[in-house]
N, C-alpha and C positions, 0 to 999 in steps of 0.2 A: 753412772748406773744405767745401764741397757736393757733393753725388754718392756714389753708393755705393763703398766700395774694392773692387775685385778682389784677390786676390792669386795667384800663384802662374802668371802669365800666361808662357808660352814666346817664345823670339824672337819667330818668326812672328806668334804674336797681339801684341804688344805690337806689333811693324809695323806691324798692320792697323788696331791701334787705336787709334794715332798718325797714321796718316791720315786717318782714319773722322774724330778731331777735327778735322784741321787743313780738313776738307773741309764741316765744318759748323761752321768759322768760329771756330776755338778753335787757331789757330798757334802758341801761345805756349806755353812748355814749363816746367815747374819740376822738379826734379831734387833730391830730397829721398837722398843716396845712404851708407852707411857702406862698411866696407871688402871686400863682396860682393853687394849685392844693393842693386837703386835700387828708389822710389816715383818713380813721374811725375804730376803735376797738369798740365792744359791750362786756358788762358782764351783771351778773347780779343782782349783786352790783359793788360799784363804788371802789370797793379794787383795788391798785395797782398792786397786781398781778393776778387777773382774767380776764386781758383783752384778749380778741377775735378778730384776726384781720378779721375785712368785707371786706375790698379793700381800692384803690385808685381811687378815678373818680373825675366828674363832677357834682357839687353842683349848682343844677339849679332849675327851680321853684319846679318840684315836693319833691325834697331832702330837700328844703330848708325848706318848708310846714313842712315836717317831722321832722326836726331837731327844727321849732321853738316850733314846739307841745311839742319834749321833754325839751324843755327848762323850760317851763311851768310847769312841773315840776320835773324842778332843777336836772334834769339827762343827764344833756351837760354839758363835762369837755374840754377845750379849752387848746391846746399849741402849739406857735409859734415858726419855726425850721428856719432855714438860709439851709439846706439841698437844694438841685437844683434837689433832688429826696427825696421825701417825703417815698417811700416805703423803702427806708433804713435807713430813720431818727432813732437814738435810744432815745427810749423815755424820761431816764433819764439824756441825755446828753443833753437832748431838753428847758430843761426848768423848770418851775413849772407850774401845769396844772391849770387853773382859772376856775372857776364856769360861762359859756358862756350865756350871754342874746340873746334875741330874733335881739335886735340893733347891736350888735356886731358883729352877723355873715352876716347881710345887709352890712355893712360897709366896711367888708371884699370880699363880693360876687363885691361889687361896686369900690373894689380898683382893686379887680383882673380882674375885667373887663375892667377898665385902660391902666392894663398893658399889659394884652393878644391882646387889639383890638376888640373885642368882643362885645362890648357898643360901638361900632359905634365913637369910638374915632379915629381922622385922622390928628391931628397935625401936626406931621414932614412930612406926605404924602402929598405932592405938586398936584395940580390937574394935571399937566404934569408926574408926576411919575405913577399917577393914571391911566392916559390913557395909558400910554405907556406897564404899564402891562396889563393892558386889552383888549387892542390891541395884543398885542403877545399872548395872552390865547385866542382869540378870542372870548373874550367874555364868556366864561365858566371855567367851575372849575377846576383845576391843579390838582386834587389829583387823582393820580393812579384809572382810572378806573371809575372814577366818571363822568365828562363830563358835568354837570347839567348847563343847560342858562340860564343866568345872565343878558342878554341883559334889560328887563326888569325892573330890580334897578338898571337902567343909562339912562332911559330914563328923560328928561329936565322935572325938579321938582319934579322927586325922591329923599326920605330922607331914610335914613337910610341904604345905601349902603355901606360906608364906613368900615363895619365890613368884609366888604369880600374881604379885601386886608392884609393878612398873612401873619409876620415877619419870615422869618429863622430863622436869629438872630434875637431877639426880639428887640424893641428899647430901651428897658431899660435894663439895666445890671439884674432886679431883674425877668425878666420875663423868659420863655419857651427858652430854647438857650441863653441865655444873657449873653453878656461876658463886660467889663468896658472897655475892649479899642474898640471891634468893635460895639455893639450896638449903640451909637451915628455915627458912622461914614458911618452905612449902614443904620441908619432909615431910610432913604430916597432914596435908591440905588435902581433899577429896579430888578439888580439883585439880591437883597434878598428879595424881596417881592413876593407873590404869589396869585395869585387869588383861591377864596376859597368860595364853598358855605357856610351858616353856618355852617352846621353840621358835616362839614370836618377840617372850622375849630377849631371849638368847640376837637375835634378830636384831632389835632394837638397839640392844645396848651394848654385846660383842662381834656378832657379826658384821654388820655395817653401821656404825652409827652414824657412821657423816652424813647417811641419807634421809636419817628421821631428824629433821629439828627440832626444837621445842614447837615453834608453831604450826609445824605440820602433823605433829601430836596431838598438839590440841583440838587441832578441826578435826583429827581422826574421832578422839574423844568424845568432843562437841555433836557428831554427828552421830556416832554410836548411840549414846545417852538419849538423844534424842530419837534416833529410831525406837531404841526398845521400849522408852516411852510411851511412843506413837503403839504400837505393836501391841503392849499390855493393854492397851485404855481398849482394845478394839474388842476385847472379853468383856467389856462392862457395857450392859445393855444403855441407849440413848435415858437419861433422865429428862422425864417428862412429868408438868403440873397436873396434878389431877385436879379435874373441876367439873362438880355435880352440878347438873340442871335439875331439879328435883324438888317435888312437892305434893300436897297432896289433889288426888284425881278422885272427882266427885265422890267423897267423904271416904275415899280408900288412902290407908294409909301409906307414907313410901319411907322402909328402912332400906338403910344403906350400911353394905360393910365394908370399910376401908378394907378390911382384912382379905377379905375375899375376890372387892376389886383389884386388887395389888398382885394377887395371883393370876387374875383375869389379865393384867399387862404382862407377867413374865411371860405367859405363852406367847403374847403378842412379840415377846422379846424387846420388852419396856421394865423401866423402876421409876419409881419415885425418886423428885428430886430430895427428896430430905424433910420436905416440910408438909406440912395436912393438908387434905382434902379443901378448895376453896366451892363455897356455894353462891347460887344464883336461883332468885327466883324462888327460893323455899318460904313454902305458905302454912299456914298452920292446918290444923283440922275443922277449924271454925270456917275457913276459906276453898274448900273443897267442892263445892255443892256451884258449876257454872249455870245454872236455871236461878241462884236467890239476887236477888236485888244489888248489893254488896258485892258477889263476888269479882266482876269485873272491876271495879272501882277500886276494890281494899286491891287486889294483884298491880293493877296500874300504878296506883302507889308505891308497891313493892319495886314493881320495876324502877321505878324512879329513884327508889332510896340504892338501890341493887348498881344501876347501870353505871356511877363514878368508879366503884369497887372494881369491875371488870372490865372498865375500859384500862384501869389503871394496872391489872393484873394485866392485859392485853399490850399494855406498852412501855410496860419495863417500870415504870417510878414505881410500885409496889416492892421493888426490890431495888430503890435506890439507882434506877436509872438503867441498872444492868438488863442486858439482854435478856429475854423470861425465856425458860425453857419451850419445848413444843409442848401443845396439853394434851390432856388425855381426857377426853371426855364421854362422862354417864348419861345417858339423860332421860328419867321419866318424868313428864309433865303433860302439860294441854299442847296440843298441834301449835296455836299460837304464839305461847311462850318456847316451844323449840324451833320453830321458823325463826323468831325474831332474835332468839342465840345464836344462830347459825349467822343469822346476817350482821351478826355485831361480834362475831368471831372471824369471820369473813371466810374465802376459797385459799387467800396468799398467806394464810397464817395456817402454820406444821398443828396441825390437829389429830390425832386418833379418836374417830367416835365411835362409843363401844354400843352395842346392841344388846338389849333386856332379853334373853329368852325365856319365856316366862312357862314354857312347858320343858326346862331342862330340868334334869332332878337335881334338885340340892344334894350337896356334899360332897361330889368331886370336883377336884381342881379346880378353881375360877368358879364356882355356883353358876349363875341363870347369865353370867356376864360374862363368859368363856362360847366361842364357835363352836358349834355340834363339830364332834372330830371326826367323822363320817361322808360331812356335805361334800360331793362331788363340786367339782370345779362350774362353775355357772356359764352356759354358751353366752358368747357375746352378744347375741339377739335376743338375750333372755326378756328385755322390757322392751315392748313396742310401744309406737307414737303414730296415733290416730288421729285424725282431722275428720272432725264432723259436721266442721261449718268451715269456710275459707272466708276471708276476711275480703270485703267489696271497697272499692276506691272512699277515703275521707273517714271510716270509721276508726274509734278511738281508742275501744273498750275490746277486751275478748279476755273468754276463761279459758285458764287452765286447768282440767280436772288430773284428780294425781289417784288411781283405784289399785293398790297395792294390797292390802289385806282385805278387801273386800271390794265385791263391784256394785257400787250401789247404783242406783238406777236412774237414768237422768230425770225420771219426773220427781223425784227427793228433793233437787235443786229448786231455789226461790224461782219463780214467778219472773224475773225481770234477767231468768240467766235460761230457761227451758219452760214453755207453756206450748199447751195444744201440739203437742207432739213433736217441735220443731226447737232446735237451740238461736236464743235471741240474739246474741253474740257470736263471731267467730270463736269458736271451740276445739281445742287444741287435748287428749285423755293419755295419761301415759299408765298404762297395765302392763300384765301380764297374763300369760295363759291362765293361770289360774292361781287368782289373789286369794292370798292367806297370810293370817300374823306370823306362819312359817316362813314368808318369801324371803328377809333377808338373814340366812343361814351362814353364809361365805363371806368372809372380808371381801373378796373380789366383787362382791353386787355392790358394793356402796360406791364400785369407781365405777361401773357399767351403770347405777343410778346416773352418778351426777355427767355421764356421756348424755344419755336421754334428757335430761333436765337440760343442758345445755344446746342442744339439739332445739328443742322446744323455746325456749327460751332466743335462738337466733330467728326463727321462725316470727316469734310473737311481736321481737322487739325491731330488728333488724329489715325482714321483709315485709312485715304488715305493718308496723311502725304505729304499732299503738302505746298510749301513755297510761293507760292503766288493764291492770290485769286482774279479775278475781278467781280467787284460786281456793278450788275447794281439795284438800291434803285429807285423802285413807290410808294411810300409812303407817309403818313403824317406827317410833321414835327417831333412828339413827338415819330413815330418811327425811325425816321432818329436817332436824339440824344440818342434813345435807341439802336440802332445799334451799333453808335459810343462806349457806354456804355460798349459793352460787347467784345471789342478788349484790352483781356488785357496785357498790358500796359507789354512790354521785354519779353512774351510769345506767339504772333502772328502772325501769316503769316503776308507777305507782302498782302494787300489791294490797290488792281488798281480799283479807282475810276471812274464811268462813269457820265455823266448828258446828257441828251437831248440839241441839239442845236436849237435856232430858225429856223423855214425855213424860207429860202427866198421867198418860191413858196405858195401863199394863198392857203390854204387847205390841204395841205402838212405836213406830219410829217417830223420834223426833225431829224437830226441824229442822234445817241448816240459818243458823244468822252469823250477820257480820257480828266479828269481835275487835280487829284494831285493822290498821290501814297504815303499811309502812312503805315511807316514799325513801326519794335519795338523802335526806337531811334528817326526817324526826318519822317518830312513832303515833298514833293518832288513836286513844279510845275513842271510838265510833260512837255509840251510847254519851258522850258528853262533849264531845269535841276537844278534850283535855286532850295537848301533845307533849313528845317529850324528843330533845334533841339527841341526835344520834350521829350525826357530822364530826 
């Protein structure tokens, strides 16, 4: 047998190439076929040894046309192989060649359509198997590159869909891959069926199959599935913990609406992972009032009882060890108690901190917890960093002042941070043009904050190399916890916290006092010297 073999030729070309012979003189046909896929040879007599191999393909309407025209006259020689690769069936070992009728090769085209899937045959395919591939395919075609939507022939009273569900292993022993012990055992398997347009799988299982194996199937498969996978998940906003910092401020009460913040995160293009809101730091209304006796001590407490909970939420054993989502976090409280969440949430832990805007109007979308949908993009210089004292060789101590919603005035500050006009520390102010509880409007200010913050803080710790810092915070909640954020955690000065006290005198500013003092290991109520480990 002379001539190069082709294989893996499509209707159409095995038409043309079947004329192309008969047109230079080679009418005569040999048909070398098993029970899916034929070899054709042309001569030009029907001598034994003048055969011409054309190729291996797919016998479909226009070939079919072709070959019954030569039957007609009586120049189709037919022979059935048991080979599972027809292009290296040898001819003599194949059989006797029969004189092929017009019926014969229909019979044939309609068994092998049987067996390939092809004719819309779905038998062992469960309509549960059926969706379950096409659902994981989403709906389109698995083959390498292909993609084609299928949605279409599955709509309710579509026929003729069932051809585009593609055996690896074929279901019968005698088709494309078919093997006697696993063909019956996977007809029906998710895993070896494949979604398929026709003409892919025409491809697979008539046109060439010697070049798709099972296992090169599979990793087609394998990778499809796992793409579209990958592809869908990326419609689902990231699942993040929500977790309230929230309590009551000097006898104002704080409700909280799950509902409301929940809408506040879709804008953010966040959800919840599944499970409620976790709290920290929630104080009663008895405990609101930071001027009474009690209230520093009863919150210290709290924190105490609070801080297992969220470190445990913070490192997975609250869920069994698993990784915890990124959080999402609310926070209204004291300055102090959102500094010291921030730094026991840390900068390296995926956090969203959402900001209270307490002048939004309730009732659309996301409430007072949702970004004004207006605020301009914030310039990069929008917070500057002032030095009002430089720090002189050996000193230990310098503040940090933070005038964000207000600029209070440095004779406000105690006695031993600003007297007689002059600041007694190296003094380090981070503002803005002009402070107001409006300053952070834009999610982009809480990353241009913790620049400045950072900024300051290389300054304080790095070039002036002092070991403690007191830091007086006018700010918005979402800078507070951003402050907190960027003390990190066995690398930080000691932080001597201040907050404003009520006055007793109407119209009167009250004072600034310390409230707690958090170093690299523990937390420290100042007012008792009671600490609490934080390492």
């Amino acid at each position: 047998m002379s001539g190069p073999l082709v294989e893996g030729l499509t209707d159409d070309e095995l038409a043309a190439a079947l004329r192309a012979r008969a047109a230079a003189g080679e009418p005569h046909v040999l048909v070398i076929a098993n029970r899916f896929s034929a070899r054709m040879l042309t001569a030009a007599t029907a001598s034994p040894v003048a055969w011409s191999d054309l190729g291996v393909g797919d016998i479909g309407r226009d070939s079919l046309k072709a070959l019954e025209a030569a039957t007609k006259q009586k120049q189709i020689q037919w022979i059935e192989t048991s080979e599972s690769a027809v292009g290296e069936a040898d001819r003599a070992a194949s059989g006797p060649a029969i004189r092929a009728v017009p019926g014969q090769i229909r019979a044939w085209c309609k068994e092998r359509d049987k067996i390939t899937g092809t004719s819309g045959r779905h038998g062992e395919v469960t309509a549960a198997t059926r969706f379950e591939v096409a659902s994981l395919a989403g709906w389109r075609c698995q083959f390498d590159g292909c993609g084609e939507d299928l949605r279409h022939h599955f709509l309710p009273g579509a026929t003729g869909n069932y051809s585009y569900f593609a055996h690896i292993v074929a279901s019968s022993a005698d088709g494309p891959r078919g093997d006697k012990v696993k063909s019956p055992l996977l007809a029906n398997a998710p895993s070896n069926i494949m979604l398929m347009c026709d003409k892919c799988h025409r491809l697979i299982d008539r046109v060439a199959p010697k070049r798709y194996s099972a296992d090169y199937l599979n990793e087609m498969r394998q990778r499809n599935v796992h793409e579209v996978s990958r592809l869908l998940n990326t419609l689902r906003y990231p699942a993040v913990q929500m977790l309230v910092i929230g309590g009551n401020i000097e006898g104002q009460s704080f409700a909280f609406d799950e509902r409301i913040a929940e809408e506040a995160m879709w804008l953010r293009q966040l959800r919840t992972g599944g499970v409620r809101a976790e709290w920290f730091a929630r104080n009663g209304p008895h405990l609101g009032a930071s001027n009474s006796d009690g209230y520093w001590l009863s919150l210290f407490q709290l924190l105490k009882n609070d801080r297992p909970r969220l470190a445990s939420l913070l490192d997975g054993t609250v869920r069994g060890g698993a990784p915890r989502p990124p959080l999402a976090v609310f926070p209204v409280h004291g300055t102090s108690v959102l500094v010291l969440s921030g730094r026991l949430i840390g900068d390296s832990s995926s956090a969203h901190i959402f900001q209270f805007h307490r002048d939004q109007v309730s009732g659309k979308r996301g409430g007072q917890w949702a970004w004004p949908e207006v605020e301009p993009l914030p310039p990069h210089d929008k917070f500057k960093i002032l030095i009002h004292r430089h720090a002189s060789g050996g000193e230990s101590e310098a503040c940090l002042r933070i005038n964000l919603t207000a600029a209070v005035p440095a004779s406000d500050l105690p006695a031993h941070l600003f007297s007689d006009g002059q600041h007694e520390l190296p003094t380090i102010e981070i503002t803005v043009d002009s402070p107001s509880h409006r300053v952070m409007g834009h999610p982009a200010d809480l990353d241009l904050f913790g620049r400045a913050v950072d900024q300051a803080l290389q300054k304080l710790q790095d070039e002036w190399r002092v070991s403690k810092v007191h830091l007086v915070l006018i700010a918005p909640v979402s800078a507070c916890c951003r402050m907190g954020q960027k003390m990190q955690a066995r690398h930080h000065a000691d932080f001597v916290l201040y907050e404003r006290r009520p006055s007793t005198t109407p119209g009167a500013r009250g004072a600034f006092a310390k409230t707690i003092e958090i170093s690299p290991t523990e937390v420290t109520l100042l007012s008792t010297g009671e600490s609490l480990s934080i390492s």
